[in-house]
VEXLUM-541444 format. One line per 4 residues: number of its first residue (from 1); for each residue x, y, z of N, C-alpha, C. Coordinates in steps of 0.05 Angstrom, whole numbers, plus 32768, in hexadecimal, padded with zeros to 4 digits. Layout:
% VEXLUM-541444
NUM	X/Y/Z/X/Y/Z/X/Y/Z | ...
//
This chain:
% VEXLUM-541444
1	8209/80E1/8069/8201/80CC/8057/81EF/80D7/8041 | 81FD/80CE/802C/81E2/80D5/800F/81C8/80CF/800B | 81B4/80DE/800A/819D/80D0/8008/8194/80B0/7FF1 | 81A4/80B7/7FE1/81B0/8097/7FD1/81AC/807E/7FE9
5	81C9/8086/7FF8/81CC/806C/8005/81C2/8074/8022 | 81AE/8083/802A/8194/807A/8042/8180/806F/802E | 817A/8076/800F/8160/8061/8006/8173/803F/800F | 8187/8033/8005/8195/801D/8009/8193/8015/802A
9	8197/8027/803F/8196/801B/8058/816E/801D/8062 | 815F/8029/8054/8149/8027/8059/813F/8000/804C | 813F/8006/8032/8142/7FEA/8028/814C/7FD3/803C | 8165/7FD4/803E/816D/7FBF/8057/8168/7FBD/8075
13	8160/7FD5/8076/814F/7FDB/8098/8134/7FC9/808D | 8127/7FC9/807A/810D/7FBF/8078/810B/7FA4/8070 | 8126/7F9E/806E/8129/7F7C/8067/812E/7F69/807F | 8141/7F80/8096/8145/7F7B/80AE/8128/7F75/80C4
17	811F/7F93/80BF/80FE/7F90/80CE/80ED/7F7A/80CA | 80F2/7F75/80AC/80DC/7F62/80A4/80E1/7F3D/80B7 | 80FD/7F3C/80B3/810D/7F23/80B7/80FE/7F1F/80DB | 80FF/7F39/80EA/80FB/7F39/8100/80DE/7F3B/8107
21	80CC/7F47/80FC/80B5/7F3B/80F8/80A2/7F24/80F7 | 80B1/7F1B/80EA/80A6/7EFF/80DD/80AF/7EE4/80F7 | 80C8/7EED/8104/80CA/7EE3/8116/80B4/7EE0/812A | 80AF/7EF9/812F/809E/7F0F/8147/807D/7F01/813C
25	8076/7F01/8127/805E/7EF3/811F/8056/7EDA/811F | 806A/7ECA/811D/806D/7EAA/8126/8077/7EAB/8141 | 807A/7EB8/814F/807E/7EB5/816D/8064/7EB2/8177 | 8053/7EC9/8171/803F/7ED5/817D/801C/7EC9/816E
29	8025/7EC1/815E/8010/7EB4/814F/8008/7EC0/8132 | 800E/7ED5/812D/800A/7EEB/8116/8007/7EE2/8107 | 7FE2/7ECD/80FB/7FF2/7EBA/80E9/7FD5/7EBA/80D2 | 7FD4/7EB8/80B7/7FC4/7EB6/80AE/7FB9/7EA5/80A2
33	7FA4/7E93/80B1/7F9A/7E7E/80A8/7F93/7E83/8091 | 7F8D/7E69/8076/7F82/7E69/805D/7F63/7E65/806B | 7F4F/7E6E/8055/7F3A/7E61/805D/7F2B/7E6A/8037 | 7F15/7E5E/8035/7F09/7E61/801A/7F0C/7E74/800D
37	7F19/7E8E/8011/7F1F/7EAA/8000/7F39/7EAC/8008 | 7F47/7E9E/8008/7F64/7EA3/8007/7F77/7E9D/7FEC | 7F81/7EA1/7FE4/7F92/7E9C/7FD0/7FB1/7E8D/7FD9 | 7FAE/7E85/7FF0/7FD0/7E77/7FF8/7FBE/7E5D/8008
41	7FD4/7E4A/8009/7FC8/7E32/8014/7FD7/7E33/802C | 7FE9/7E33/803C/7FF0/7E30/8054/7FF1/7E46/806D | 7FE8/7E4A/8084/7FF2/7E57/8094/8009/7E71/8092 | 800B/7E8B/808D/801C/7E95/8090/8018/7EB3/80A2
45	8030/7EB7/80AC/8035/7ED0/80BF/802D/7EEA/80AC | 802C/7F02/80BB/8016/7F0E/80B3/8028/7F2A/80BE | 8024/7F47/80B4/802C/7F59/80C2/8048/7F60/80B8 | 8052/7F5B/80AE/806B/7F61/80A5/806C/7F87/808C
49	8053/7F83/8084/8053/7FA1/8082/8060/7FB8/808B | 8059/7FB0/80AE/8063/7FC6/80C2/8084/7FD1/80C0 | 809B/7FB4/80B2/80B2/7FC5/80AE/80AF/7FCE/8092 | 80A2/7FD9/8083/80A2/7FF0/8068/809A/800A/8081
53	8088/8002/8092/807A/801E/809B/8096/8027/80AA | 80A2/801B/80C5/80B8/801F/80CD/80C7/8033/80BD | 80CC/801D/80AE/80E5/802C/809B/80E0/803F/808D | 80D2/8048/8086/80BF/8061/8078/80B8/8074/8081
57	80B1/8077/809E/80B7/808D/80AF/80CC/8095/80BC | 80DC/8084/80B8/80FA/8087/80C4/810D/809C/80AD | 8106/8092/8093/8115/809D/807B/8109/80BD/8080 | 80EC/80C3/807C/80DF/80D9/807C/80EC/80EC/808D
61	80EA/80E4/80A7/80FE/80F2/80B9/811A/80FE/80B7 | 8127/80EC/80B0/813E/80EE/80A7/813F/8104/8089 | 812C/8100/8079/812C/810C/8060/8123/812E/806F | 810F/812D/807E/8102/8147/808A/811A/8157/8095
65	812C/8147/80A4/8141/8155/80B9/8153/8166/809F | 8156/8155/808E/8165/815C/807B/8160/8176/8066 | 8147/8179/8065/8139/818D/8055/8118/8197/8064 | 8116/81A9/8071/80FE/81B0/8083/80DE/81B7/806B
69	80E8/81B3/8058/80D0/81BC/8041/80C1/81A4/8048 | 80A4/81A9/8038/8093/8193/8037/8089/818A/804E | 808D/8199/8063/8089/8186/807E/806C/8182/807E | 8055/818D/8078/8037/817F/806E/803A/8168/806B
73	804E/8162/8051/804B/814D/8046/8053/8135/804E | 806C/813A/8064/8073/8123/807B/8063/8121/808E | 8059/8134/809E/803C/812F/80A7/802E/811C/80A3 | 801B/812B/8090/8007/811D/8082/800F/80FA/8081
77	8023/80F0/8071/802C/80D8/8071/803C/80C6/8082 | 8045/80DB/8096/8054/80C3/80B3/8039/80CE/80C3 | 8025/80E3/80C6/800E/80DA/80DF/7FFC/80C6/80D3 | 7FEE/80D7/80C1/7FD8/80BC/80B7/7FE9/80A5/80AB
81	7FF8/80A1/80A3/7FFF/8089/8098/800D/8078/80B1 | 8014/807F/80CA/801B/8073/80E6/8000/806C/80F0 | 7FEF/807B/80E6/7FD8/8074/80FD/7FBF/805F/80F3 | 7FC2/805E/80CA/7FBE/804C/80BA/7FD0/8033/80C6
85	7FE0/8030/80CC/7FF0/8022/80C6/7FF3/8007/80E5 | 7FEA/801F/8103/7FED/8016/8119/7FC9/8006/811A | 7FB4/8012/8109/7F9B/8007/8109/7F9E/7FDE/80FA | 7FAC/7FE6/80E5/7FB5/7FD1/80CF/7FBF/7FBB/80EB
89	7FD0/7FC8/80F5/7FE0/7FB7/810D/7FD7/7FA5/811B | 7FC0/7FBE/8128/7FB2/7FA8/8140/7F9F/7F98/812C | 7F90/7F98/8110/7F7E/7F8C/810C/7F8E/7F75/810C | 7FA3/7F72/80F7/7FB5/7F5D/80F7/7FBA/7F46/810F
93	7FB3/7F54/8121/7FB6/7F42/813C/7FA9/7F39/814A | 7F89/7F51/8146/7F6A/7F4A/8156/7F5B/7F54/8141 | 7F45/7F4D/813A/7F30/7F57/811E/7F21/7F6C/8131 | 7F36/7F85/811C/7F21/7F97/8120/7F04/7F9F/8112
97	7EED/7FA5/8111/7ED0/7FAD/8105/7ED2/7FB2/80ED | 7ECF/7FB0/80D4/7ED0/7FC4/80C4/7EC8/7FE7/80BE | 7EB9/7FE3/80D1/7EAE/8001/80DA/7EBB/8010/80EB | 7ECB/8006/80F7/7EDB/8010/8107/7EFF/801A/80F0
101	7F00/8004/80E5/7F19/8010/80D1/7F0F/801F/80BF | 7EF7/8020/80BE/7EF2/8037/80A0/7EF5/8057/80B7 | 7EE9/8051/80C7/7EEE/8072/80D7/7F0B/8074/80D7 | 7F1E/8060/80DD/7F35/806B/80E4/7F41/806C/80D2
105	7F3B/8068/80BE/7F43/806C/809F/7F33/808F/8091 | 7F1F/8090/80A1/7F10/80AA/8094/7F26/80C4/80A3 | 7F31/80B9/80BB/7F3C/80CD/80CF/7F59/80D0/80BD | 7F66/80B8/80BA/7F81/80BB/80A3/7F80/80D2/8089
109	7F67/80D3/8077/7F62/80DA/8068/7F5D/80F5/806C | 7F4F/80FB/8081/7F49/8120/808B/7F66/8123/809D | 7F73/8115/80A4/7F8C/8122/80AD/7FA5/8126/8091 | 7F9F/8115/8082/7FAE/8115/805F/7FA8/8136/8064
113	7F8D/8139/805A/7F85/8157/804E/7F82/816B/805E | 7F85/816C/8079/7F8F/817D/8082/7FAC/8184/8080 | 7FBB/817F/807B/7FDB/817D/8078/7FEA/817B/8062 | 7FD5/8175/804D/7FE1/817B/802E/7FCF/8193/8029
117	7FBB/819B/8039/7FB0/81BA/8035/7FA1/81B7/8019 | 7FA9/81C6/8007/7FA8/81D2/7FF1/7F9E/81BD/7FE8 | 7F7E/81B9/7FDA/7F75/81A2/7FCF/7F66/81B1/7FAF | 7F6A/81A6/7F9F/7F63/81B4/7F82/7F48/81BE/7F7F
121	7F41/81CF/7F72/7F26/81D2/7F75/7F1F/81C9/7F55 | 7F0A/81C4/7F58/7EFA/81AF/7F41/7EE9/81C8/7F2E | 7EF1/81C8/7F17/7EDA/81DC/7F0A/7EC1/81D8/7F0E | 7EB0/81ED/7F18/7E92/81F2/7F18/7E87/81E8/7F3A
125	7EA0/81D9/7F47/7E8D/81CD/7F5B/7E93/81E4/7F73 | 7E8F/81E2/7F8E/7E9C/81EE/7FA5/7EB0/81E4/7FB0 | 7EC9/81F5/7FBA/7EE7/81F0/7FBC/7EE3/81CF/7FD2 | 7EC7/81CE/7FE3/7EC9/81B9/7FF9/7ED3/819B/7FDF
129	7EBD/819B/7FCB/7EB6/8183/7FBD/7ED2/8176/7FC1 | 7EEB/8187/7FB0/7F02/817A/7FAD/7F0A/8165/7FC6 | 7F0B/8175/7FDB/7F11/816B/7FF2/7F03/8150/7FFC | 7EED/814F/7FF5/7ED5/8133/7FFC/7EE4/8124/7FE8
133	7EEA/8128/7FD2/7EEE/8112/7FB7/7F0B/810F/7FC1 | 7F1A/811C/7FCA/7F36/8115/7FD4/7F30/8102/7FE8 | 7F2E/8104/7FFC/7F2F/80FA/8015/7F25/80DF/800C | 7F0B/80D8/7FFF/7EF8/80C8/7FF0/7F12/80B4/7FE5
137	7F28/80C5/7FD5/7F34/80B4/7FC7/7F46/80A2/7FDE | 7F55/80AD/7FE7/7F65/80B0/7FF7/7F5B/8088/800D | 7F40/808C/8015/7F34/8085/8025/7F27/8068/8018 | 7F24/8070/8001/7F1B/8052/7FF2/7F35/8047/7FDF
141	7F47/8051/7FD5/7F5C/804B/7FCC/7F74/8037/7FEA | 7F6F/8040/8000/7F7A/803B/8012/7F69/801B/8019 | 7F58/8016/8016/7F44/7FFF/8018/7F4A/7FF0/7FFC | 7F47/7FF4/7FE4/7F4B/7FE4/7FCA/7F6A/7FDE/7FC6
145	7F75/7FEB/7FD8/7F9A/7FE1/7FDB/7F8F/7FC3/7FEE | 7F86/7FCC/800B/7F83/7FAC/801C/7F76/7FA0/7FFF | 7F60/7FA0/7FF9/7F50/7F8D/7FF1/7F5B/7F7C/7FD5 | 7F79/7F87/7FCB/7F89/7F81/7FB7/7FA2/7F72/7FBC
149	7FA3/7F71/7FDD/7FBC/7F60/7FE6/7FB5/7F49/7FEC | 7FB4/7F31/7FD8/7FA2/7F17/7FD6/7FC1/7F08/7FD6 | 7FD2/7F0C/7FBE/7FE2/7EFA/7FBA/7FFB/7EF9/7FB3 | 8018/7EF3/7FBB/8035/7F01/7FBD/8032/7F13/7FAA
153	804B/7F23/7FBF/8055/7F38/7FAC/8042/7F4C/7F9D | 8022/7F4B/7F98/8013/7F5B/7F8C/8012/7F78/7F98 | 800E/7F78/7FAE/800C/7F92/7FBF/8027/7FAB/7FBB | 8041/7F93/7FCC/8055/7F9C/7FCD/8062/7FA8/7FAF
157	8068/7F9D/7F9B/806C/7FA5/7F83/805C/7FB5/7F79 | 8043/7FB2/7F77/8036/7FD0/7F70/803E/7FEF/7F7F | 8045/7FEC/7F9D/804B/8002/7FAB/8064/8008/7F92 | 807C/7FF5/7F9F/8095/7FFC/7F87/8092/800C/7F70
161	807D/8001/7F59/8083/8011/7F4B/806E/8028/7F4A | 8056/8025/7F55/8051/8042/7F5E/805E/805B/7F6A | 8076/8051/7F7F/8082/805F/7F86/808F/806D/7F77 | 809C/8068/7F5B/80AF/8067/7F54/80AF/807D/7F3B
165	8094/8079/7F37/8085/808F/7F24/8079/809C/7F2D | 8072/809F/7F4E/8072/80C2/7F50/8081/80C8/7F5C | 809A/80C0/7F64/80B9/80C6/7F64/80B9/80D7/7F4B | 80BA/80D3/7F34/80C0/80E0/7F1F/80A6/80FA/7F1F
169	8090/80ED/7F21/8076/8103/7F22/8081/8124/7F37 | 8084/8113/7F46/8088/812B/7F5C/809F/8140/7F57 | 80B2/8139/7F45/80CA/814B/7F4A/80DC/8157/7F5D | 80CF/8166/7F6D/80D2/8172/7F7F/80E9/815C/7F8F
173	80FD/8166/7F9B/810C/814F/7FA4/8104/8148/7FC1 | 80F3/8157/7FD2/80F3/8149/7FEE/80DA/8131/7FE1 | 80C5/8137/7FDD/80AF/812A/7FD5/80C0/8107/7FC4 | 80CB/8116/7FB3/80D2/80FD/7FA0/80E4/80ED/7FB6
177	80F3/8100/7FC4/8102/80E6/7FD6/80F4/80D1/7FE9 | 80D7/80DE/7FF0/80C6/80CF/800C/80C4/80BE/7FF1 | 80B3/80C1/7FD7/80AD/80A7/7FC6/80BA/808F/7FC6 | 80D7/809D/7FCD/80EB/808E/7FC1/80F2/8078/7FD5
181	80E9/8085/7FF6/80EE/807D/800D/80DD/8063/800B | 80BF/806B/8001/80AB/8058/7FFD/80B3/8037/7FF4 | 80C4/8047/7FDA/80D0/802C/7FCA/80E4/801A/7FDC | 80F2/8027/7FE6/8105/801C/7FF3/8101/8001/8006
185	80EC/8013/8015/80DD/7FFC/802F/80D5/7FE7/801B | 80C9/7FE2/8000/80B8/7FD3/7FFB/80D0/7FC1/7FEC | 80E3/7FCA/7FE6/80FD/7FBD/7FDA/8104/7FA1/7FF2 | 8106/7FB1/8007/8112/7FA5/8020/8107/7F94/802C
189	80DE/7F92/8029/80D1/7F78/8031/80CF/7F67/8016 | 80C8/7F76/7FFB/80C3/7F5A/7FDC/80D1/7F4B/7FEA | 80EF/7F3B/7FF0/80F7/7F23/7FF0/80E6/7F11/7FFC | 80DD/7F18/8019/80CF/7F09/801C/80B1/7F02/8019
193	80AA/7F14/8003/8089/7F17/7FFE/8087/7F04/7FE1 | 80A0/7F05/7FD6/80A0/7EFC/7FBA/80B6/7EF0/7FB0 | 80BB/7ED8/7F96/809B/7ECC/7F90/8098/7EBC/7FA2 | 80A0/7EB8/7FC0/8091/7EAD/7FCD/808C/7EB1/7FE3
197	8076/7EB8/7FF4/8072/7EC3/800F/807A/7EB4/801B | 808B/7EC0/802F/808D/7EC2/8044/8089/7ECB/8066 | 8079/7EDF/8063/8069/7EF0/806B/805D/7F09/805D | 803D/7F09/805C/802B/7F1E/8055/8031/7F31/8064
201	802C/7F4D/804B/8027/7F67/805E/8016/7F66/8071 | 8001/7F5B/8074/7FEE/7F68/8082/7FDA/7F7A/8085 | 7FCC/7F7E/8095/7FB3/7FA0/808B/7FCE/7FB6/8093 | 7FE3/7FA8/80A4/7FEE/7FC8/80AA/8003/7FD0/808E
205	8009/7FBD/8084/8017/7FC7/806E/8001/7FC8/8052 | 7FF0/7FB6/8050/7FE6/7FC7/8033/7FCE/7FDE/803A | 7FCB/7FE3/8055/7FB8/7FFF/805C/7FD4/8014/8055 | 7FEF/800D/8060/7FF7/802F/8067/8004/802D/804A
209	800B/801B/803F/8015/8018/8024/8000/802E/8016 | 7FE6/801F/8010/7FCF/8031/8002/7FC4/8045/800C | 7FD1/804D/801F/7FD0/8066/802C/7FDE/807C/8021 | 8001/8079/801D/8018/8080/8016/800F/808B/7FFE
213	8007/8072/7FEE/8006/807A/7FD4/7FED/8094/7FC9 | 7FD9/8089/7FDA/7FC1/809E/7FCF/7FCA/80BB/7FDB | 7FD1/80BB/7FF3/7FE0/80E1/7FF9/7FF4/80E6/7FE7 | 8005/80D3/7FE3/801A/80DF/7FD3/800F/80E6/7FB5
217	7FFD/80DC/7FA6/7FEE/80E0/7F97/7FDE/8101/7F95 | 7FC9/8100/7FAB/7FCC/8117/7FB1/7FCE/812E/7FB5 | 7FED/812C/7FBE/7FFD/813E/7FC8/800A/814C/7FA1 | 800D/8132/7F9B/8019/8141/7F79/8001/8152/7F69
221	7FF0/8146/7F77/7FD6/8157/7F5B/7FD4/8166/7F66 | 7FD6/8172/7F7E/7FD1/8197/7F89/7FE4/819E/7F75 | 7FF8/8197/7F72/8013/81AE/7F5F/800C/819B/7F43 | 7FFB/8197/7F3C/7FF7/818B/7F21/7FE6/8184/7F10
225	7FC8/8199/7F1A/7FB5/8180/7F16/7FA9/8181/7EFA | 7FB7/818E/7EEA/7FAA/817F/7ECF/7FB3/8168/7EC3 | 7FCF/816B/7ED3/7FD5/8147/7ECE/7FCF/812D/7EDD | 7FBD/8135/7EF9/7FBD/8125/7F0B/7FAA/8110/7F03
229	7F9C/810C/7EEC/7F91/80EE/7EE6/7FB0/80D8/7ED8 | 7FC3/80E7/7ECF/7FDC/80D4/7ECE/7FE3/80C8/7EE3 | 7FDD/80D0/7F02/7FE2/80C9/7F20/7FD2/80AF/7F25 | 7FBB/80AA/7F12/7FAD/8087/7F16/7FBB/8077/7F00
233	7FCD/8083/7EF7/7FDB/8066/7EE1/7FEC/8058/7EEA | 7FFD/805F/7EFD/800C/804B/7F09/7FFB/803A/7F1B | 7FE2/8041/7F2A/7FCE/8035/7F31/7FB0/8020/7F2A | 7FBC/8022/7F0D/7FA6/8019/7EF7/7F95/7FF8/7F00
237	7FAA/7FED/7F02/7FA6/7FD1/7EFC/7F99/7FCE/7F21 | 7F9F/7FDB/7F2E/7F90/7FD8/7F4F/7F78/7FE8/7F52 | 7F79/7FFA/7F41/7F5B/8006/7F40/7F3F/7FFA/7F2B | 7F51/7FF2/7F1A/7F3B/7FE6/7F05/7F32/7FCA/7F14
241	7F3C/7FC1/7F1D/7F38/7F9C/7F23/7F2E/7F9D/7F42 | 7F34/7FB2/7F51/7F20/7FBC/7F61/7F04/7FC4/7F66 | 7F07/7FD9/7F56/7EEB/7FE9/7F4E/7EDD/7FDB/7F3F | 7EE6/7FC9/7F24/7ECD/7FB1/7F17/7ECA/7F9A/7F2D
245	7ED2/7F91/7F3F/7EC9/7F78/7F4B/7EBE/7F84/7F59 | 7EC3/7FA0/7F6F/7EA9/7FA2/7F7D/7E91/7FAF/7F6C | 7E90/7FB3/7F50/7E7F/7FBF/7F49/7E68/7FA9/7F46 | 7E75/7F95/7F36/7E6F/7F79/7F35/7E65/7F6B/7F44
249	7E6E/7F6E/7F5C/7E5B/7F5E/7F78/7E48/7F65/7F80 | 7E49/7F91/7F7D/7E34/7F97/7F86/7E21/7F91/7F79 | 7E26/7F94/7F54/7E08/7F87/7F42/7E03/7F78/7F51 | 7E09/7F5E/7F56/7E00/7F45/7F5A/7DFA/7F40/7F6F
253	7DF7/7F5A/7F7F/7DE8/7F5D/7F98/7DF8/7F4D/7FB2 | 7E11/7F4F/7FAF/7E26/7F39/7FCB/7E28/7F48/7FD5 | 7E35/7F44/7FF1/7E42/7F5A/8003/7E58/7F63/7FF4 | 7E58/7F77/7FE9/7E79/7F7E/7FD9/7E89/7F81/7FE9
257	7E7D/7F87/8005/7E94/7F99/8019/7EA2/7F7E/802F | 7E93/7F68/8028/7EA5/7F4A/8037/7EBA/7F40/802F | 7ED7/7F36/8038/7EED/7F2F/802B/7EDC/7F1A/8014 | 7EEB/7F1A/7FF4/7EE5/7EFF/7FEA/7EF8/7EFF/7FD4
261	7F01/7EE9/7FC5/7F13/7EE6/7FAF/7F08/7EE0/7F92 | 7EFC/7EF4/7F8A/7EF1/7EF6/7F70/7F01/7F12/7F65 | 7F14/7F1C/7F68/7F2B/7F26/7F58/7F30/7F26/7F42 | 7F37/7F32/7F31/7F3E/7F23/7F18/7F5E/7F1D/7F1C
265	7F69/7F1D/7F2E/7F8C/7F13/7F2B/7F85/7EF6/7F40 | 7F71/7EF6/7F51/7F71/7EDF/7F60/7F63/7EC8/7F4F | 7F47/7ED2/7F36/7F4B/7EC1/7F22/7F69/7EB6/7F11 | 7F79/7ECE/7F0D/7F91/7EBC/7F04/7FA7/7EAE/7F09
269	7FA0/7EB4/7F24/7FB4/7EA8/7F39/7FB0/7E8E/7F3D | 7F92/7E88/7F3C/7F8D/7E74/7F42/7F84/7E5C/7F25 | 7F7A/7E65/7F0A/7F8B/7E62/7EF9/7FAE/7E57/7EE9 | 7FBB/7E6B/7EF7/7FD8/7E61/7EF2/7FE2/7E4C/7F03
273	7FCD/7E43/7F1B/7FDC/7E39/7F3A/7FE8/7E49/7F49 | 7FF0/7E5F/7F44/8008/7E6C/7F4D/800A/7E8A/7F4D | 801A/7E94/7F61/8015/7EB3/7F6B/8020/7EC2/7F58 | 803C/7EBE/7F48/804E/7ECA/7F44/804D/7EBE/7F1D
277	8041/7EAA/7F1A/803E/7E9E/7F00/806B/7E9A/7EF4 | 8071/7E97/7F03/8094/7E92/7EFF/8097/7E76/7F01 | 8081/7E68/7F03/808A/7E49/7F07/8093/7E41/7EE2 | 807A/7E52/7ED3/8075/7E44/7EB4/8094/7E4A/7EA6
281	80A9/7E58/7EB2/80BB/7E63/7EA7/80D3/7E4E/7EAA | 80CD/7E3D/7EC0/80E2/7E2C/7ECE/80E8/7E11/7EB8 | 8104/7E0A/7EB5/8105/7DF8/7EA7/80F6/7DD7/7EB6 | 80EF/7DC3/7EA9/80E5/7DAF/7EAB/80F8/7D9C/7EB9
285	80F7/7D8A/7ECF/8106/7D79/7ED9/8114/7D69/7EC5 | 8134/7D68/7EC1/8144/7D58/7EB3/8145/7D68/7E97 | 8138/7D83/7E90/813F/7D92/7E76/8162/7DA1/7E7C | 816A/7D9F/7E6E/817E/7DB7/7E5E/8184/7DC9/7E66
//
């Protein structure tokens, strides 16, 4: 089979997973109440992330068997991003500490850099620094992905086209194909994320999501790095609206680090009425 059409059965494996999921989450209770920082008004199942992760280590594998290069870099993103991803899991189902997911998020991030190795060294500083500011990224970028999955489709579509452009970044064809793998899974849950949920990722899908993305990130700037500030522009709009609202809370002396919906997309969300703003496009009852 062409790697073409395993991205196509990854996609539909992840539309399949998801379908079965969502079952599995309304069976079991998987369910996320609204409460004063929510951006959705009713009850919905929760966890559906887990088929992108599925399917994304499944492709990797398959892509690895196929070409043995890069194996760091499957590493790196089927261990820590499985073990991101199985933490995401259980919180989803029992609240885990927050102190407890930042360790197991610090452990994802030193297992990233042990296995992509080669970390850039920074003019003037010592070769460690790079490695702290990596891991650093890796580790808070993986947290401003959760803390950005407020309202459909936002999460999931940003993976997409992040993926998609360091697909192209990477070159390299095993690398560009895991990107590609990335996209696929996230192809295969949007339907039901967008424009209208159906079921949320979850912490396990926007942790290993923003996991994915910050190693694969990376992993391109070791082989690149005078271009590797081009590597936050497909990331722009989740880092900026991140980094100012907690900067913003901290002025103002709040807990920055407590869930809350002062966003700037959950201002416009809530603004438009609406997650997806596709209602204003709809013709008017009894028009033409």
């Amino acid at each position: 089979m062409s790697t073409w059409l395993l991205l196509v059965a990854a996609a539909i494996s992840s539309f399949g997973i998801t379908a079965l999921l969502r079952r599995y989450a309304l069976k079991r209770g998987v369910i996320d109440i609204p409460n004063a920082r929510s951006s959705h008004a009713v009850p919905m199942p929760r966890g559906g992330g887990m088929a992108i992760v599925v399917t994304f280590i499944c492709f990797m594998t398959l892509i690895w068997h196929r070409d043995h290069s890069q194996l760091g870099l499957l590493i790196a993103l089927a261990g820590a991003g499985g073990w991101v991803a199985i933490v995401g899991f259980l919180d989803d189902h029992r609240h885990i500490p927050a102190t407890w997911r930042l360790v197991a998020h610090l452990l994802g991030g030193l297992w990233a850099l042990y296995w992509l190795s080669d970390v850039p060294a920074i003019a003037g500083l010592p070769g460690w620094v790079g490695g702290v500011l990596a891991c650093l990224y890796i580790v808070g970028f993986l947290n401003f992905y959760n803390f950005m999955d407020g309202i459909d489709g936002i999460a999931t579509t940003q993976a997409i086209l992040a993926g998609l452009a360091y697909a192209a970044f990477a070159l390299d064809a095993p690398p560009a194909w895991l990107c590609l793998g990335l996209v696929a899974g996230g192809l295969g849950f949007l339907p039901f994320n967008f424009p209208k949920a159906r079921i949320f990722l979850g912490d396990v899908g926007s942790g290993a999501l923003g996991y994915a993305l910050a190693a694969s990130a990376a992993w391109i700037a070791q082989r690149d790095w005078p271009h590797a500030p081009l590597l936050l522009l497909p990331l722009s709009a989740f880092l900026a609206d991140a980094s100012l609202t907690l900067a913003a809370r901290a002025a103002a002396r709040q807990r920055w680090w407590t869930p809350h919906a002062e966003h700037a997309y959950q201002f416009w969300a809530r603004h438009l009425r609406s997650h997806s703003g596709l209602e204003q496009f709809q013709p008017a009852a009894g028009a033409v």
